[in-house]
Structures are given as structure tokens and as C-alpha cells.
MDAnalysis code that builds the backbone (N, CA, C; Angstrom):
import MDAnalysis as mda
import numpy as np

u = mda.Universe.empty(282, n_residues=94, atom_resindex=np.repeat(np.arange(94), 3), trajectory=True)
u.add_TopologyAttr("name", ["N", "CA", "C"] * 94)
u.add_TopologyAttr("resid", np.arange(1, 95))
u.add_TopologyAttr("resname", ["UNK", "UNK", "UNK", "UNK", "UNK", "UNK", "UNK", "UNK", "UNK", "UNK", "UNK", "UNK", "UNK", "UNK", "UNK", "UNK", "UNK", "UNK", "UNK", "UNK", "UNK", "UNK", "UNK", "UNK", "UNK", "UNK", "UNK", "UNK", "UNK", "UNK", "UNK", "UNK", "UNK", "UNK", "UNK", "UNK", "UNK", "UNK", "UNK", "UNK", "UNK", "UNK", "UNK", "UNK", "UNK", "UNK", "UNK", "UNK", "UNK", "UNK", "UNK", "UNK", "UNK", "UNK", "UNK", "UNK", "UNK", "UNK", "UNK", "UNK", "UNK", "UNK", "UNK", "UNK", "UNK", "UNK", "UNK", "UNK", "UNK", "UNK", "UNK", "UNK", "UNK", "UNK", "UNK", "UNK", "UNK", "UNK", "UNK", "UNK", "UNK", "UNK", "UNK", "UNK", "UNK", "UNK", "UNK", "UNK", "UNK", "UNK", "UNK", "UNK", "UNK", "UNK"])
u.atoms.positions = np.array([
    [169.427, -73.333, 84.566],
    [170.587, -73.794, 85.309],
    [171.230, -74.946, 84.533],
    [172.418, -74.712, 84.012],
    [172.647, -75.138, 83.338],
    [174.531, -75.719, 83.617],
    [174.458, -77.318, 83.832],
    [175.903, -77.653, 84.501],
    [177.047, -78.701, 83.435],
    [177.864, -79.199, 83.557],
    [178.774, -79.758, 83.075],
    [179.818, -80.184, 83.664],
    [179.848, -81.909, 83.677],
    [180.899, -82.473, 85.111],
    [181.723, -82.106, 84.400],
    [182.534, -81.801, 83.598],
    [184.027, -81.212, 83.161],
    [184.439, -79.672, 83.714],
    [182.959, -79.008, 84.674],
    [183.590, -78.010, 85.532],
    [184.897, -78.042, 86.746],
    [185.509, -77.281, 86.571],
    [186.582, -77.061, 87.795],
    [186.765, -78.645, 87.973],
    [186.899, -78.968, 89.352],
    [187.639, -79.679, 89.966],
    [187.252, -81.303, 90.210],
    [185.439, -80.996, 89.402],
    [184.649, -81.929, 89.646],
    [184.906, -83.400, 88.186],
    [185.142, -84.668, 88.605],
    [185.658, -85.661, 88.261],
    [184.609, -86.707, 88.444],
    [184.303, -87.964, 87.726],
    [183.959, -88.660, 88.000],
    [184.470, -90.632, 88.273],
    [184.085, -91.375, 89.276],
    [184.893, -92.646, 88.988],
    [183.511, -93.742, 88.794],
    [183.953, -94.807, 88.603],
    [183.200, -95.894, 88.970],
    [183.119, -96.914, 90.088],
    [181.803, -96.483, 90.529],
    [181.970, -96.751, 92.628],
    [181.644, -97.953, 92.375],
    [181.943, -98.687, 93.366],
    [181.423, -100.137, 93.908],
    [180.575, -100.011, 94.355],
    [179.763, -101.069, 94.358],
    [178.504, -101.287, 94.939],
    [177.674, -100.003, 95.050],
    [177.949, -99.360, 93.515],
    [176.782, -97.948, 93.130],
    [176.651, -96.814, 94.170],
    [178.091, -96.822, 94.793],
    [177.927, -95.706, 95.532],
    [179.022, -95.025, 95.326],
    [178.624, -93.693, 95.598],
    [180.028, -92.601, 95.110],
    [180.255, -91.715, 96.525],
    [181.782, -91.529, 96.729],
    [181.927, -90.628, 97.908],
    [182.367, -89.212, 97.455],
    [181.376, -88.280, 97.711],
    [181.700, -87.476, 97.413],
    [182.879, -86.037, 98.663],
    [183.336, -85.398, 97.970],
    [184.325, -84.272, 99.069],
    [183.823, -82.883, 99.228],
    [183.083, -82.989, 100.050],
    [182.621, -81.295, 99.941],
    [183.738, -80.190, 100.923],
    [183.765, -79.800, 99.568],
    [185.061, -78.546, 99.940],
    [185.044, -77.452, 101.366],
    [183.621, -77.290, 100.680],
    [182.968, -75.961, 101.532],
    [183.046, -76.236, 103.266],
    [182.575, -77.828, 103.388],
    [182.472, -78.285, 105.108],
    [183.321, -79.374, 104.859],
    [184.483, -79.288, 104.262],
    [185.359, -80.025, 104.514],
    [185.148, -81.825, 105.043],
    [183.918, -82.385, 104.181],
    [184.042, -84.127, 105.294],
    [183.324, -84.373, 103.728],
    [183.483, -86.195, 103.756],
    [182.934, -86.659, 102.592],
    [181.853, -87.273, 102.981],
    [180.740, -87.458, 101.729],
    [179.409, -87.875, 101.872],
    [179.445, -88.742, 101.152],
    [178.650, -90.023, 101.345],
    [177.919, -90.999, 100.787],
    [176.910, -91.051, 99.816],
    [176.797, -90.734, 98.532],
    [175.636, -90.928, 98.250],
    [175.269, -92.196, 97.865],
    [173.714, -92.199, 98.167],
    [173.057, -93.336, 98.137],
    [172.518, -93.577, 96.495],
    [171.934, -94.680, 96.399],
    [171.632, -94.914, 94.987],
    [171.165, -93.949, 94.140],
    [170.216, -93.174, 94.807],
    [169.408, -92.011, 93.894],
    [169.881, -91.184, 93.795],
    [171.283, -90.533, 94.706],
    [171.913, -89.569, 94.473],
    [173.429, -90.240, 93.555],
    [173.471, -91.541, 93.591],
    [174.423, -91.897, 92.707],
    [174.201, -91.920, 91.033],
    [172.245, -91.974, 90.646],
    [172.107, -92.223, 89.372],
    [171.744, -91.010, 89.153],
    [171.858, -89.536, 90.181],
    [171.433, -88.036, 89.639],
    [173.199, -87.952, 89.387],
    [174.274, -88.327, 89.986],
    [175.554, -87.604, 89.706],
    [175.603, -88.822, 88.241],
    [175.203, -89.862, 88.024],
    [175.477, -90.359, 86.229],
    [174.778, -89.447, 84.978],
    [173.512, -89.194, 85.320],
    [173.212, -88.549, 84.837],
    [173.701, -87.557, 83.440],
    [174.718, -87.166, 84.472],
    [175.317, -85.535, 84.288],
    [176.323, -86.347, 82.979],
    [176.187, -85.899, 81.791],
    [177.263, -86.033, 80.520],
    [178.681, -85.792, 80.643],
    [179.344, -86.654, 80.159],
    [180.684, -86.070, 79.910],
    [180.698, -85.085, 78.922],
    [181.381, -83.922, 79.223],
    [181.101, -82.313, 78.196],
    [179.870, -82.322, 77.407],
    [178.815, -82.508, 78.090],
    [177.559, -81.594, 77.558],
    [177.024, -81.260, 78.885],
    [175.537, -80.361, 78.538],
    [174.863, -79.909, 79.372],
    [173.974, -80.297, 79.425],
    [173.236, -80.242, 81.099],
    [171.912, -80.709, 80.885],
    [171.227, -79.858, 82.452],
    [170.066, -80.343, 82.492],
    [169.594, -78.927, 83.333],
    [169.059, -79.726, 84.411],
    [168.169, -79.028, 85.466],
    [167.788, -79.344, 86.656],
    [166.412, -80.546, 86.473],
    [165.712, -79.604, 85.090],
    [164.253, -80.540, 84.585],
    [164.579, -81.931, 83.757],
    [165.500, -81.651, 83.621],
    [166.355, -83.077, 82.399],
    [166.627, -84.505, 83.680],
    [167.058, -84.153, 84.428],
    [167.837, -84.577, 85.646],
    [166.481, -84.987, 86.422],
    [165.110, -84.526, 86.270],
    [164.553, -84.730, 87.130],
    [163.757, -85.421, 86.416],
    [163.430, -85.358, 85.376],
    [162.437, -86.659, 84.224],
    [163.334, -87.918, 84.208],
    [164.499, -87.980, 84.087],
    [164.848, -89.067, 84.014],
    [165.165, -89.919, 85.300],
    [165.121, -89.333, 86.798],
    [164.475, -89.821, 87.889],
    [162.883, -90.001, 87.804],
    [162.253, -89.560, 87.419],
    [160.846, -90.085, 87.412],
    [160.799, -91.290, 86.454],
    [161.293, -90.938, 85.333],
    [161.443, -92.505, 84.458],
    [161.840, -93.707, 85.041],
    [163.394, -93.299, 85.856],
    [164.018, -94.682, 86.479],
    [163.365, -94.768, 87.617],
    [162.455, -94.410, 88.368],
    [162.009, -94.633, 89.683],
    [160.546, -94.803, 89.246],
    [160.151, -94.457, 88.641],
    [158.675, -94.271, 88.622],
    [157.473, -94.028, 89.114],
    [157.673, -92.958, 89.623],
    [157.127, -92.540, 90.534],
    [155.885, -91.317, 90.728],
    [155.060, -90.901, 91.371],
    [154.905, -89.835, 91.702],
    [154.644, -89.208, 93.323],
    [154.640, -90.295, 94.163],
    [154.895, -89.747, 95.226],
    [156.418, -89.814, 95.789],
    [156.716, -88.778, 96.404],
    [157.083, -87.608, 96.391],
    [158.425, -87.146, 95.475],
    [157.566, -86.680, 93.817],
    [158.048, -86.139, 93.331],
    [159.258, -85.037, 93.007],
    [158.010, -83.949, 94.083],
    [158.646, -82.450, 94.547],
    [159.736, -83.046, 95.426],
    [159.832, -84.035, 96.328],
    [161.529, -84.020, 97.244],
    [162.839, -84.359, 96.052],
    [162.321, -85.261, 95.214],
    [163.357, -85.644, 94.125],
    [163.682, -84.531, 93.668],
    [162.805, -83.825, 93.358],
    [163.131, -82.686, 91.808],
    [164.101, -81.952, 92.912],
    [163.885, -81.805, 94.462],
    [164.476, -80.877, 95.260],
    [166.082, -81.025, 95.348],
    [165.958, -82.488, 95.968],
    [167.315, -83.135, 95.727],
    [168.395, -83.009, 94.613],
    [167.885, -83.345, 93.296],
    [168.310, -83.093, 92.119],
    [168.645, -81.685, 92.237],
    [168.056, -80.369, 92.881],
    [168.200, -78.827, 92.092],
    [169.583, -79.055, 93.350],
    [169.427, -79.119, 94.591],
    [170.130, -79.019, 95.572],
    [171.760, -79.849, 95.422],
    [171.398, -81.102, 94.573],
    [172.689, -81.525, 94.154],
    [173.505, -80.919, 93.018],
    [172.785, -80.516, 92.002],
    [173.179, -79.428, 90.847],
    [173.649, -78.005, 91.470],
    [172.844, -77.482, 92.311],
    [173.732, -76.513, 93.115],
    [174.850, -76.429, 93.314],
    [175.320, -77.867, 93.990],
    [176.561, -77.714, 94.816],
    [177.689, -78.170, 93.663],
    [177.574, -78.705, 92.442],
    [178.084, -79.122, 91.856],
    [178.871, -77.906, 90.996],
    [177.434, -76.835, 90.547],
    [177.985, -75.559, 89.984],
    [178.251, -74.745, 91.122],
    [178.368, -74.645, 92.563],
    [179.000, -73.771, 92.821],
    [180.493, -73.928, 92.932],
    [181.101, -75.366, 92.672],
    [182.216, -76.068, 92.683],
    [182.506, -76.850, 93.997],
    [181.721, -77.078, 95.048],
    [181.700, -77.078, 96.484],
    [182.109, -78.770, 96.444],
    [181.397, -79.332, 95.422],
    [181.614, -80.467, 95.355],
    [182.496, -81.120, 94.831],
    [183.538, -82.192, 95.269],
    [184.672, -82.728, 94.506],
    [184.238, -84.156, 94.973],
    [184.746, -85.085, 93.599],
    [184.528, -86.378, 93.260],
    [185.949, -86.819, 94.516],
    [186.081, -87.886, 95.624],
    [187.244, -88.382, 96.006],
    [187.248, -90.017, 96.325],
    [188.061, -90.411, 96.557],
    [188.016, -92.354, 97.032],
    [188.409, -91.755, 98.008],
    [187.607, -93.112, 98.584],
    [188.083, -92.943, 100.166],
    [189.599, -93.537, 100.198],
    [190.332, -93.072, 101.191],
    [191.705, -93.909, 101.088],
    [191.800, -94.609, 102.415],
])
């Protein structure tokens, strides 16, 4: 699985206070992500690729962790999901 924020519609900004609002298309309302879902959407390269296991070592690096691993790695596949199915759009709140 293999993604790239220069897909479709998906954009990135620089949030305040490390949080990003994201627009999900699909159910129409915006979400909050919180820190760990703000340093899985940095992650992601400007025009390169990187995968679900890439995304999920470098949450274990910055968190350091091993309990509960498996929910991170989950989070991470579940946020990469929505990203390649395009569902997800970068917005400010206005």
C-alpha cells in the first residue's frame, strides 16, 4: 500500500498548536486530529512514497513504545486508507 500526499485533492498546511483539521468528503464533517494522528499525516513526503510499515516504525521510534503497538500500526493503516481512497481533504477551519 503504497500513498503520496500529492494525490487528488489531498493538501497539506501548517496547524497551530500541532493540530490539523481534517474534511472528510465521504461523511461530510471535519475531524481533529490529535498529535499522533498529526505526526502520521507529516510523515507522508511531499511527492514520494511511503507505505503503511514505514509510517508505523517511525511511530514506534517517535513514541517509543510497545504497548499498544498493534492499535498504532491500526490507526496508521486506517488513516492511509482514507487518504488513498481520496475521502480525505486537508481544510482550515473558517
Amino acid at each position: 500500500m503504497l500513498i503520496t500526499r500529492k494525490m487528488g485533492v489531498i493538501d497539506r498546511f501548517e496547524p497551530e498548536e500541532e493540530e490539523y483539521l481534517l474534511y472528510d468528503s465521504n461523511k461530510n464533517r471535519i475531524k481533529i486530529l490529535n498529535k499522533t494522528g498529526a505526526y502520521i499525516w507529516s510523515l507522508i513526503p511531499d511527492n514520494e512514497f511511503i507505505n503503511v510499515d514505514d509510517i508505523t516504525n517511525e511511530l514506534n521510534k517517535k513514541f517509543d513504545t510497545q504497548v499498544g503497538n498493534e492499535k498504532i500500526k491500526e490507526d496508521a493503516k486506517l488513516f492511509v486508507s482514507d487518504l488513498i481512497k481520496g475521502e480525505v481533504v486537508v481544510a482550515r477551519e473558517e
